[in-house]
N, C-alpha and C positions, 0 to 999 in steps of 0.2 A: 856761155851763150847756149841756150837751146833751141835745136830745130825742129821744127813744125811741119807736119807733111799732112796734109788735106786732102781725103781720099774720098772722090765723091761716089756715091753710086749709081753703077749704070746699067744695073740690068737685075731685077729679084725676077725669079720663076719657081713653079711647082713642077719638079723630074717625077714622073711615078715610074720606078723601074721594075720590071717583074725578075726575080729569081723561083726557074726552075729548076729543082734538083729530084732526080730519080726516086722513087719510094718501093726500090726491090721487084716484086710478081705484081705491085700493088699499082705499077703506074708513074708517074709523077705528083710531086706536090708544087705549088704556084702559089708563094707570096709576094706581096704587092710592097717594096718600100718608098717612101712620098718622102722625097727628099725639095727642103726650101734651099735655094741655091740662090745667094748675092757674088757680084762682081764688081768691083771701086776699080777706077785709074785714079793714078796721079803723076799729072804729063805724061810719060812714054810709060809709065809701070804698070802692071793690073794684077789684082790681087781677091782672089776670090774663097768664098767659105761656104759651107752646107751644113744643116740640121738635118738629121730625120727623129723626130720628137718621139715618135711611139715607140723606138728602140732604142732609147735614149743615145745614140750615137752622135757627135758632132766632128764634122774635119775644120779645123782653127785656119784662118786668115792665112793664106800660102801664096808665095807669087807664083804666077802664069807664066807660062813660057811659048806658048803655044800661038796658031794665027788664028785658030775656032777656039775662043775662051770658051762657049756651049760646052762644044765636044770633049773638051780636057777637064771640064768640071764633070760633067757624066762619065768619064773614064775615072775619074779618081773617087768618084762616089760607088763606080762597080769593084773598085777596090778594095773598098771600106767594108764592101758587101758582103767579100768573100772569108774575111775574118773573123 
């Protein structure tokens, strides 16, 4: 018998996050990444994923554990950032 789990979705948003990183006597540099961020439940679960298209980066379907699904997908996309 297979099981079927129906994850609907509940939330797409566009994150733009900016990474500042140092450039020596020169200053800083400031790039912009546009990350697409989706969020599914299904009953008590949530399970969310991000694209950022022009870095060809993507974080794959992950569950949530968090009570701000927002704030834990923008934490795991700053993460992605720093790689």
């Amino acid at each position: 018998m297979e099981l079927v789990r129906k994850f609907n979705i509940i939330s797409q948003y566009l994150v733009e996050i900016d990474n500042v990183r140092p450039m020596g006597n020169m200053g800083t540099k400031t790039e912009t990444w546009s990350w697409e961020i989706s969020i599914a439940q299904h009953e008590e679960e949530y399970r969310g994923r991000a694209i950022e298209r022009s870095r060809d980066r993507e974080i794959p379907w992950i569950v949530l554990n968090g009570n701000v699904l927002d704030k834990e997908m923008i934490e795991i996309c700053k993460r992605q950032m720093s790689k």
